[in-house]
Steps between C-alpha positions, in 0.01 A plus 500: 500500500572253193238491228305208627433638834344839383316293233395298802472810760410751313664856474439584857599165625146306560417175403305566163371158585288558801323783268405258272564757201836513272702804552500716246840645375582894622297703282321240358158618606309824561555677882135548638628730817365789592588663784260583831413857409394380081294191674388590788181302478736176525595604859270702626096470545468857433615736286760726706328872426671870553566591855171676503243219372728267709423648816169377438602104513760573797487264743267556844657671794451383819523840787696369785475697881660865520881438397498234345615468128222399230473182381456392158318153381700454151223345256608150326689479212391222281796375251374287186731204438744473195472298248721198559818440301792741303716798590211786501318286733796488721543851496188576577441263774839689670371853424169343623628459829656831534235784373213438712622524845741765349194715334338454913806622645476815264149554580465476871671788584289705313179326596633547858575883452176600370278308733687669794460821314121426473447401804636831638349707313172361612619539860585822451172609311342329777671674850479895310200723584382826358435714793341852517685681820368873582740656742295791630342572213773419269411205273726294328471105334798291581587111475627355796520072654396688822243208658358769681425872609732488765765369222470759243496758737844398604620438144394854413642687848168641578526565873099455691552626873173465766301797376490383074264319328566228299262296289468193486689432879827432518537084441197494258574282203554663152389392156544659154296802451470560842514901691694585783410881585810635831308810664783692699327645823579850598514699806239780537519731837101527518332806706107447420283745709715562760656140576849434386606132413708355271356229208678277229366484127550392188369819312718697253247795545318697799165416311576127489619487841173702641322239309674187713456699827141602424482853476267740340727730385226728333433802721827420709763706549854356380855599566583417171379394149265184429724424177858550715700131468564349778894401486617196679632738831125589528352820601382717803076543414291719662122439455224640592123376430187737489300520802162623619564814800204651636625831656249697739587850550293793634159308493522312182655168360720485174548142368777511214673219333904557532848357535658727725766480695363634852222591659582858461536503132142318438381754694626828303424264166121547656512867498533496893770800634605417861578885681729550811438186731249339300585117485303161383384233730809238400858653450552672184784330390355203508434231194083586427332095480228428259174591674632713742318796652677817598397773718650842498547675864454891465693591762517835679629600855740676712796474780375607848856534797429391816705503835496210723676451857726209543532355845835545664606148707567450875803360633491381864813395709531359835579758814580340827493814688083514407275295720329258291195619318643833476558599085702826427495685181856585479479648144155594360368319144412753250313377160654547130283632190433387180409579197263296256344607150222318407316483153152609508346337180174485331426223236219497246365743727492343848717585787769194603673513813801723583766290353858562687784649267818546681621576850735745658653528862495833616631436883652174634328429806689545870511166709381549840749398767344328838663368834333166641552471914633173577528582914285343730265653718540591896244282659365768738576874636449473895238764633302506169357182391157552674378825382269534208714554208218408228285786649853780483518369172136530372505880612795613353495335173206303480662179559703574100925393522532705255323768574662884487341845550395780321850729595688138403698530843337213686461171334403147631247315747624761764566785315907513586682806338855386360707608765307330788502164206883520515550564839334172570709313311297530177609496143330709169189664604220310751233475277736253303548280771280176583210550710679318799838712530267800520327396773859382664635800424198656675516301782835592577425872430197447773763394757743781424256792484145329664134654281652822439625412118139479391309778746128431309513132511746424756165419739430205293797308649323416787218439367 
């Protein structure tokens, strides 16, 4: 560039003209720059302050939905204009241009980092709880984001099965300062007066857990210790309340207040001895209920042996060879003996019926053998049928089948001795026989021999 053009340009090659002012040789006149940080005022509206008292004038931030980055509204930067004309102004309207969006650009990251630090830390100030959990009597004080019970219960592993406790519910809501009490429930194999069940509770001690079922334990008898912890297997209990017994014994009533086992043992803790077969008016082993009344059976007596016939049985069979109607005893029954002890007692004095013991057989009983006739009868014996047969019969025997005299030779409506009966045709002995063979058999002897088989009542024959 010759002289005339930078007189006419200017050093940096502008038209000195369009200024309007004369430029000034290099060094010529006094540099007024300063740069951003030394004048700040000249770019900036406010004065740029220590990251502390900065954060303070940082610009708004705007929360977007979950995910979503933060984002920052950058404030305006308000830029005063140079002054017009010469170098410094030149160089200041170039660094003008530069420092303020630079001096943004190093600020927005940091404005953007704290606000999403802030804003976190408020969320997470917001979301934690101070909770109070007592796990069977254990208390502790935890933080947790658990929304609810059923949450932190998870979080901390704490199993609740169908027989626990657990308060609030499951699913109830939690807020800061809030209890949650987990009572474990325990298995306790119950016997209370006499009745055996099995109940759940939460009690760590027999005391507590007579308290939830609602029993008196004062006065009861207990199989173990009030105090005794009750472990999370649980426990067999045997309990047993006080009761009112009234026990009548030899004429006079004892009411006593106890928690005995049986009735036998509330009656010895009255002062009541039972001797021999004495006995009470319910079983002594039985549980004694509250308001029960006893009576004690003095009991005396003794065994008395008797003998006692047992019938023998009769077996018939079928004989064709018999006229029917005609029975024969074959083989004759004979009864069996027996035996039997029976208990003679007396209680409270008055005399009870013989009361059978045990029984002994002595003799089995003999069956008695007899022969049926199955044969028919003759219709007639020629020569006989019209004499008086009912008359022969009414004087020899008195009109009896079975009749049979005094010697025992001559038996029967006609008084036939057993050789004359079998010669007939007869079987056994006459007096056996049916009523109707007899007189056949008669008839038949009658036209054999005539009357002379019965010479007193022969005569009645005819009448």
């Amino acid at each position: 560039m010759s002289k005339s053009q930078y007189e006419t340009y200017g050093p940096y090659g502008h038209d000195a003209s369009v200024h309007g002012a004369e430029t000034l040789p290099y060094g010529s006149y006094e540099d007024t720059y300063r740069p951003a940080y030394e004048a700040e005022a000249y770019f900036v509206t406010e004065p740029v302050l220590p990251l502390p008292r900065r954060m303070a004038s940082l610009p708004e931030t705007v929360y977007p939905e979950p995910d979503a980055a933060p984002v920052a509204v950058a404030p305006a930067v308000a830029v005063a204009p140079p002054e017009a004309g010469g170098r410094a102004a030149r160089r200041h309207r170039a660094r003008s241009a530069e420092r303020p969006e630079s001096a943004v650009r190093r600020l927005l990251p940091q404005a953007l980092v704290v606000a999403f630090l802030a804003g976190g830390t408020t969320a997470f100030v917001a979301k934690d709880k101070a909770i109070e959990l007592d796990v069977d009597g254990k208390p502790r004080t935890l933080h947790t984001f658990a929304d609810d019970v059923s949450e932190l219960l998870a979080e901390e592993g704490v199993p609740a099965g169908a027989h626990d406790v657990v308060v609030p519910a499951p699913g109830t809501a939690l807020a800061s300062g809030d209890e949650v009490e987990v009572r474990y429930g325990r298995p306790v194999r119950l016997t209370l007066d006499g009745h055996r069940r099995e109940v759940w509770t939460t009690a760590h001690t027999v005391r507590e857990a007579l308290e939830q079922l609602g029993v008196r334990p004062e006065g009861a008898y207990l199989s173990t210790s009030l105090a005794r912890p009750i472990g999370r297997t649980g426990l067999a209990l045997d309990v047993r309340t006080e009761r009112t017994v009234t026990i009548m014994a030899d004429g006079r009533a004892r009411t006593i207040r106890t928690n005995a086992a049986t009735v036998g043992e509330a009656v010895a803790e009255a002062g009541i001895t039972l001797h021999g077969q004495d006995t009470t008016s319910v079983p002594p082993g039985s549980f004694p209920r509250d308001g029960q009344t006893v009576t004690v059976l003095r009991i005396t007596g003794a065994e008395e042996v008797r003998e006692e016939a047992i019938p023998f049985d009769v077996r018939r069979t079928n004989d064709p060879s018999l006229f029917k109607g005609t029975e024969v005893v074959e083989r004759a029954g004979q009864p069996g003996l027996r035996r039997v002890t029976y208990l003679q007692r007396t209680v409270n004095g008055v005399r009870q019926q013989p009361r059978r013991e045990m029984s002994e057989v002595v003799r089995t009983p003999r069956t008695q053998l007899v022969k049926v006739g199955t044969k028919a009868h003759p219709p007639s014996v020629q020569g006989a049928e019209h004499l008086d047969w009912k008359g022969l019969a009414a004087c020899e025997s008195g009109g009896r089948p079975d009749a049979v005299d005094s010697s025992g030779t001559y038996g029967g409506l006609y008084q036939f001795d057993t050789r004359t009966w079998h010669g007939l045709g007869g079987n056994g002995r006459p007096q056996d026989a049916p009523a109707a063979e007899q007189t056949y058999r008669a008839k038949k002897l009658y036209v054999r021999s005539g009357a002379a088989p019965w010479p007193h009542c022969g005569t009645r024959l005819h009448g």
